[in-house]
C-alpha positions as CSV (number, residue, x, y, z in Angstrom):
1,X,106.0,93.4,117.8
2,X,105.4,93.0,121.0
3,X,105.0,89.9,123.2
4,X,105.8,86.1,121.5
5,X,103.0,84.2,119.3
6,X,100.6,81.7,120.9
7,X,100.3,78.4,118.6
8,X,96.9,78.4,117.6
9,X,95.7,75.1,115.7
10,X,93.7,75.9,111.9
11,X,90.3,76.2,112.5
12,X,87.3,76.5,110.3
13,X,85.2,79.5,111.1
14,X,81.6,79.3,110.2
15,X,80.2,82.8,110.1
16,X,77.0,81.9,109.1
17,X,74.1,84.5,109.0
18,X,73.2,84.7,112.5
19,X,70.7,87.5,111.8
20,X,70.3,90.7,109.3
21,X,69.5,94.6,111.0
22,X,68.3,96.8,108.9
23,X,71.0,99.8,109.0
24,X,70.1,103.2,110.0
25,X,73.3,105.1,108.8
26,X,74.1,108.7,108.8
27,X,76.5,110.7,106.5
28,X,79.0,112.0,108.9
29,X,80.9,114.2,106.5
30,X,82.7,113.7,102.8
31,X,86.2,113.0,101.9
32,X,87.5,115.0,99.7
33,X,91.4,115.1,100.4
34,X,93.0,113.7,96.5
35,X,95.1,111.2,98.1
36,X,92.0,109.7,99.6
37,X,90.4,109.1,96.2
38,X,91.6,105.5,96.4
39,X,90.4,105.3,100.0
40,X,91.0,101.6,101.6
41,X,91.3,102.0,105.4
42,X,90.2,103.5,108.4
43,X,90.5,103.9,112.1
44,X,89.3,105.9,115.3
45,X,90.4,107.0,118.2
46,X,87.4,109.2,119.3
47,X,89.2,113.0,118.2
48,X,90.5,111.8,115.1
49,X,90.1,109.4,112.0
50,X,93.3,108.1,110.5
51,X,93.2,107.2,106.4
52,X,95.2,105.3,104.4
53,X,95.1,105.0,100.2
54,X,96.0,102.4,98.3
55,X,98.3,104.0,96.1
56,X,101.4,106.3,95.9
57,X,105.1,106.5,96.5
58,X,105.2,106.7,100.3
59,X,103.7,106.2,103.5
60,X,100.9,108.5,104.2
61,X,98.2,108.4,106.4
62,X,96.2,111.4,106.3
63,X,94.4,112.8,110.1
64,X,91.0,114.2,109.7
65,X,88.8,116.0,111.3
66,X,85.5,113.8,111.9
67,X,83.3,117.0,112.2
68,X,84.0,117.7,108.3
69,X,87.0,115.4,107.1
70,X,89.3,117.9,106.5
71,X,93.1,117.1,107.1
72,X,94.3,118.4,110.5
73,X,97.7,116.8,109.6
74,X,99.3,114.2,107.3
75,X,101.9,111.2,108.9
76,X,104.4,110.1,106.2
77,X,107.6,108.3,105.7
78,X,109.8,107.6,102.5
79,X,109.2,104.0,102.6
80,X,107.8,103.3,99.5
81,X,104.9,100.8,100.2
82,X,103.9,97.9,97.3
83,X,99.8,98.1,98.2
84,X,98.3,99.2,101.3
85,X,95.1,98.0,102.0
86,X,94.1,98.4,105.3
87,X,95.5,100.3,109.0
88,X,94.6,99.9,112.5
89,X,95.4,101.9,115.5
90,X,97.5,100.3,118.2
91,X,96.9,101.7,122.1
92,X,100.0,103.6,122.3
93,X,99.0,105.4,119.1
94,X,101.2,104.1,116.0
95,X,99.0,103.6,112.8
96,X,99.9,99.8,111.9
97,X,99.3,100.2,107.3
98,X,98.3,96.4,105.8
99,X,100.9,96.2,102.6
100,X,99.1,92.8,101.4
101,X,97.4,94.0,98.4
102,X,98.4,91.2,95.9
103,X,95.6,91.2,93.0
104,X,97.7,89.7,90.5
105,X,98.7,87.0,93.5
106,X,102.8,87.2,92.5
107,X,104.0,88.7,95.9
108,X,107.0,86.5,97.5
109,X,106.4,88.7,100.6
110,X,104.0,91.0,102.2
111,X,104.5,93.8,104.9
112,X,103.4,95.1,108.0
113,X,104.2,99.0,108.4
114,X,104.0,100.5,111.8
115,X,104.3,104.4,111.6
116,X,104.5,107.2,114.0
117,X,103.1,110.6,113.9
118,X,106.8,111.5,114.2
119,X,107.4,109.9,111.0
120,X,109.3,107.1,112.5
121,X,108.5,103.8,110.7
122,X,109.2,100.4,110.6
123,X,108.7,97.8,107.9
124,X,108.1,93.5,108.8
125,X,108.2,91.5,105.9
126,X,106.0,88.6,105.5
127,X,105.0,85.2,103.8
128,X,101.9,83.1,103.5
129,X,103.1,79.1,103.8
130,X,100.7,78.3,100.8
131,X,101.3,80.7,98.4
132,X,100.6,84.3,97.5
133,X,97.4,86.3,98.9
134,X,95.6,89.3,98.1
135,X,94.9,90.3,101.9
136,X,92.7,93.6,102.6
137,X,91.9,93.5,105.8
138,X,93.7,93.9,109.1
139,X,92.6,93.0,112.7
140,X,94.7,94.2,115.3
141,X,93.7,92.7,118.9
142,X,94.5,94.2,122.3
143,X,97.6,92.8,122.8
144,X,99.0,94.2,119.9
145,X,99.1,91.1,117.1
146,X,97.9,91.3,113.8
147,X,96.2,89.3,111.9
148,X,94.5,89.7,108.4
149,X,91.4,88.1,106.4
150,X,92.2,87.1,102.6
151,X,90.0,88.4,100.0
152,X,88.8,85.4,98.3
153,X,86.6,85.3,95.1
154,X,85.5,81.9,95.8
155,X,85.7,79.4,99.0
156,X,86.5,80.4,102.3
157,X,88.6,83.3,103.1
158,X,91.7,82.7,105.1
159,X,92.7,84.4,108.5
160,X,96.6,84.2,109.4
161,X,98.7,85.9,112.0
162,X,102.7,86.0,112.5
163,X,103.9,82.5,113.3
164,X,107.0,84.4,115.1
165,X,107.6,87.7,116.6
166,X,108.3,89.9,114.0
167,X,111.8,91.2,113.2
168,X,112.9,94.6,110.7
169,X,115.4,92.6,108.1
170,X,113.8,89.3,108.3
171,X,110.7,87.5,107.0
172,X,108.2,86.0,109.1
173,X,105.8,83.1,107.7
174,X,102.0,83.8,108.3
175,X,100.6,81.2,110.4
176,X,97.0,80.0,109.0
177,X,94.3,80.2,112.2
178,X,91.1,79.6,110.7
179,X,89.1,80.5,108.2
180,X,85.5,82.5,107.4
181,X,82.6,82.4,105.0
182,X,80.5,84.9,104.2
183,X,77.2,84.7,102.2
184,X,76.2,86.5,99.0
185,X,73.8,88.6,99.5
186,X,71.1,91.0,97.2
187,X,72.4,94.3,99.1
188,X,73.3,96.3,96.0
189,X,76.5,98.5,95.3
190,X,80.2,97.5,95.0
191,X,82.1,97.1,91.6
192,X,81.0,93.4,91.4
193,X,77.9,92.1,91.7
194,X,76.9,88.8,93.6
195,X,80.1,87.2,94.5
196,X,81.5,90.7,95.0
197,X,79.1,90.9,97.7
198,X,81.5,88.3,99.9
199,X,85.0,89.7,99.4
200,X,86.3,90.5,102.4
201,X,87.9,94.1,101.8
202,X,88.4,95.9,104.9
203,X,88.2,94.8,108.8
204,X,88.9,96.7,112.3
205,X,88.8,95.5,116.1
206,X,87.0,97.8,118.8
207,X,89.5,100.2,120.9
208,X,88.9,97.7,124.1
209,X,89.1,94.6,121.7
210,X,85.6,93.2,122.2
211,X,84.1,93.5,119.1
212,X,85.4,92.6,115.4
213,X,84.4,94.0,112.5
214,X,84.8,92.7,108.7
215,X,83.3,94.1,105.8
216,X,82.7,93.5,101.7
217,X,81.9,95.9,99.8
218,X,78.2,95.8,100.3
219,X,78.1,94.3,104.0
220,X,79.4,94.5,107.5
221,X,80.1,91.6,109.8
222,X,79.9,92.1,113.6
223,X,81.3,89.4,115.9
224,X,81.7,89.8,119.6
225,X,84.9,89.2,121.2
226,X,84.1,89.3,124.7
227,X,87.7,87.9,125.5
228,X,89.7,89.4,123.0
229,X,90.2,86.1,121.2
230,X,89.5,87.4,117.7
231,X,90.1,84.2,115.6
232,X,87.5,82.7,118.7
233,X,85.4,85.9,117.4
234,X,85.1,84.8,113.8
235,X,84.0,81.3,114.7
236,X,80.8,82.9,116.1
237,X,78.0,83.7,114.0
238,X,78.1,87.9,112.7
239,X,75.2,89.9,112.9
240,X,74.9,91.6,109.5
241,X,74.8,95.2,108.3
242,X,73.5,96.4,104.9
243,X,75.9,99.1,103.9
244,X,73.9,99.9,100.2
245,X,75.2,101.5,97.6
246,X,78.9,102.3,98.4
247,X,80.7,102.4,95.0
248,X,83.7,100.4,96.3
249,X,83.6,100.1,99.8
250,X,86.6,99.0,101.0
251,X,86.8,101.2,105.1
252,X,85.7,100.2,108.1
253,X,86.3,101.0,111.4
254,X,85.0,101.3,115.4
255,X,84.8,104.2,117.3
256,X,85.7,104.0,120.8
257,X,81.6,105.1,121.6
258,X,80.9,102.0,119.5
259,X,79.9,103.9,116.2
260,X,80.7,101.6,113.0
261,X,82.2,103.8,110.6
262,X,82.1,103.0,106.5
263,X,83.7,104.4,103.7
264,X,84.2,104.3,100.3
265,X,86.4,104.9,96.9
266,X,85.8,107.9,95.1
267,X,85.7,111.0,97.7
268,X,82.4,109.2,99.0
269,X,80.9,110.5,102.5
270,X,82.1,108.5,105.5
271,X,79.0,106.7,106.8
272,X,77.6,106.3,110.6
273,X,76.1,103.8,112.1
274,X,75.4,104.9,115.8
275,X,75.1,102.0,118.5
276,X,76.0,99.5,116.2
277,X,78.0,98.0,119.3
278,X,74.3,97.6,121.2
279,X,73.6,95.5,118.1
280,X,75.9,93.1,119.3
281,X,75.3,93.5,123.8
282,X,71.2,94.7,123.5
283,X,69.7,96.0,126.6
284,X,68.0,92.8,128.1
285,X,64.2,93.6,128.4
286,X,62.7,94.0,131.8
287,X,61.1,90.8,133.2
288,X,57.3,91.0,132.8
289,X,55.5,91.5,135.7
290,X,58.4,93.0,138.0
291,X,58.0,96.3,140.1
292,X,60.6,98.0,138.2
293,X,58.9,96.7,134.5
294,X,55.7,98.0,135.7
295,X,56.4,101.3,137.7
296,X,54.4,102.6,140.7
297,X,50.2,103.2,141.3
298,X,51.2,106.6,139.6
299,X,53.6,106.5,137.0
300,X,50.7,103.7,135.7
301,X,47.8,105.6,136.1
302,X,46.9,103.7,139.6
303,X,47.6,100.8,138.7
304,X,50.3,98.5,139.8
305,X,52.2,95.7,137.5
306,X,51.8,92.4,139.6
307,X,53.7,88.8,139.7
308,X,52.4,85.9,136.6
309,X,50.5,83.0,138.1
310,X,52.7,80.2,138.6
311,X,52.1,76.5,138.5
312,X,50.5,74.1,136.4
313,X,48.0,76.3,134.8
314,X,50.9,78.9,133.3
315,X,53.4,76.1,132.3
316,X,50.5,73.8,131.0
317,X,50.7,75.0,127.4
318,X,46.6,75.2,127.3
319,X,44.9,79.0,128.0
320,X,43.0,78.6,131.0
321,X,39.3,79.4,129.7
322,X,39.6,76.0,127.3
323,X,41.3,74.1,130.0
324,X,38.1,75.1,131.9
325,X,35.4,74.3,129.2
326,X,37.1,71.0,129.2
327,X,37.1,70.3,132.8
328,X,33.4,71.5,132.9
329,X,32.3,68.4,130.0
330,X,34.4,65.8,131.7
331,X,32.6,66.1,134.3
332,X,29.6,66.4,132.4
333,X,30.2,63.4,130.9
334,X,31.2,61.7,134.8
335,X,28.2,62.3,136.0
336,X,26.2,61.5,133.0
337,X,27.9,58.0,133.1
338,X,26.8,57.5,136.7
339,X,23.2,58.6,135.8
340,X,22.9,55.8,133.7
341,X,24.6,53.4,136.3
342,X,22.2,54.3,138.9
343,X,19.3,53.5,136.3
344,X,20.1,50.2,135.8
């Protein structure tokens, strides 16, 4: 790995519903390799998506073509993995494979694969300091650290990253960093209905690191990461994606355009969600009344956009017609007062 941890102290992350979108995806193309049936991860580096099963004898991460997901080429290596759940793709290239799938929660250790379209591999062993994990999803931020979300059928889910730098031949303990809730929701598909809705099965981090993504397998969670601080990221409150009706959605990843990309078990079509990065930075709107909101004489029809009124009247918090009416019967009133002082 490269560079030395940073001590970050536990934090709980409150991911909170900020707000819901409705999702607007598109079927890109459909899987249909056999060693994808089991489908649990994915990543993008614009030309290419790299996949990764959770099952078989070996390393393989199968290169598609995003135009109709056939295979352009297939990485391997004879390490023989226990349960791959997740990859991300580091910026010099390597495919780093999540082998934390634990469902029966008996693993000692878990492992870290980095592998090389050479076939060049290496393997990090892991621990968690509390006990076993089943882990499927892996964040990998700009710098080049891992981390990965637990999958936790009830409470919060648990984020931890390498308390050391990690080392082939040695075990590294996880370090516990924080810690994120998600929210049941109605949003129907998955294998499990209601709490399955808020397992945490697959996550990615945007090629220039300012974005993070975590999905269940019914949602996705976006978080901005404007620094690159993802366990700052999942502190913030996600803006939430619908992905319906995935059978067992366990993919997710960002495309360097910022497309979100889904997928599913069971040869399912991979799933586009264009601009889902704008969900997250939105265009500000134009300020009312400015020359470049309201165009010239002709592009409106002759008419030109002008400046609000300012002072009390605008910032008053009563429309001006009422304000009116009422100034006209106090004064009504005023003289109608002094009438009857004069009378007497």
């Amino acid at each position: 790995m490269v560079g030395a941890m940073l001590a970050v102290p536990p934090a709980a992350a409150d991911a909170s519903q900020h707000h819901a979108q409705s999702s607007s995806q598109t079927e890109r193309c459909r899987i249909t390799d056999p060693g994808l049936a089991e489908l649990s991860g994915l990543a993008s580096d614009g030309r290419s998506w790299y996949a990764v099963a959770d099952s078989g004898g070996s390393l393989r991460v199968p290169v598609l073509n995003p135009a109709d997901c056939s295979v352009r080429d297939v990485w391997t290596s004879a390490t023989d993995p226990y349960d791959v759940e997740d990859l991300a793709l580091a910026p010099g290239g390597a495919v780093w494979l999540a082998d934390t799938g634990d469902n029966q929660r008996r693993r000692e250790t878990v492992a870290l694969h980095v592998l090389t379209g050479n076939g060049n591999s290496a393997l990090y062993r892991l621990s968690y300091p509390d006990g076993p994990h089943d882990a499927e999803a892996l964040l990998l931020d700009k710098s080049g650290i891992p981390y990965v979300v637990t999958k936790e059928p009830l409470g919060m889910a648990q984020i931890y990253r390498p308390a050391a730098p990690l080392q082939e031949g040695k075990t590294v303990p996880w370090a516990p960093v924080g810690t994120v809730t998600l929210p049941t929701t109605d949003t129907p598909g998955g294998p499990i209905a209601g709490v399955g809705t808020r397992l945490v099965t697959g996550g990615s981090v945007s090629p220039d690191g300012t974005m993070v993504a975590l999905r269940t397998y019914t949602e996705a969670y976006l978080f901005e990461a404007p620094d690159g601080d993802v366990v700052a990221a999942l502190r913030r409150p996600p803006i939430r994606i619908p992905l319906p009706n995935e059978v067992q959605g366990e993919a997710i990843a960002w495309e360097p355009d910022g497309t979100l990309l889904s997928a599913s078990e069971g040869q399912q079509p991979v799933r586009a969600l264009s601009g889902a990065a704008a969900l997250l930075r939105p265009e500000p709107a134009p300020s009312p009344g400015r020359p470049d909101a309201g165009g010239t004489d002709s592009e409106n029809g002759g008419t030109t956009a002008s400046e609000e009124p300012s002072g009390p009247e605008k910032n008053s918090g009563v429309p001006i017609a009422p304000a009116v009416v009422v100034a006209l019967g106090l004064a009504a009133l005023l003289l109608f007062f002094l009438s009857r002082l004069r009378r007497r």
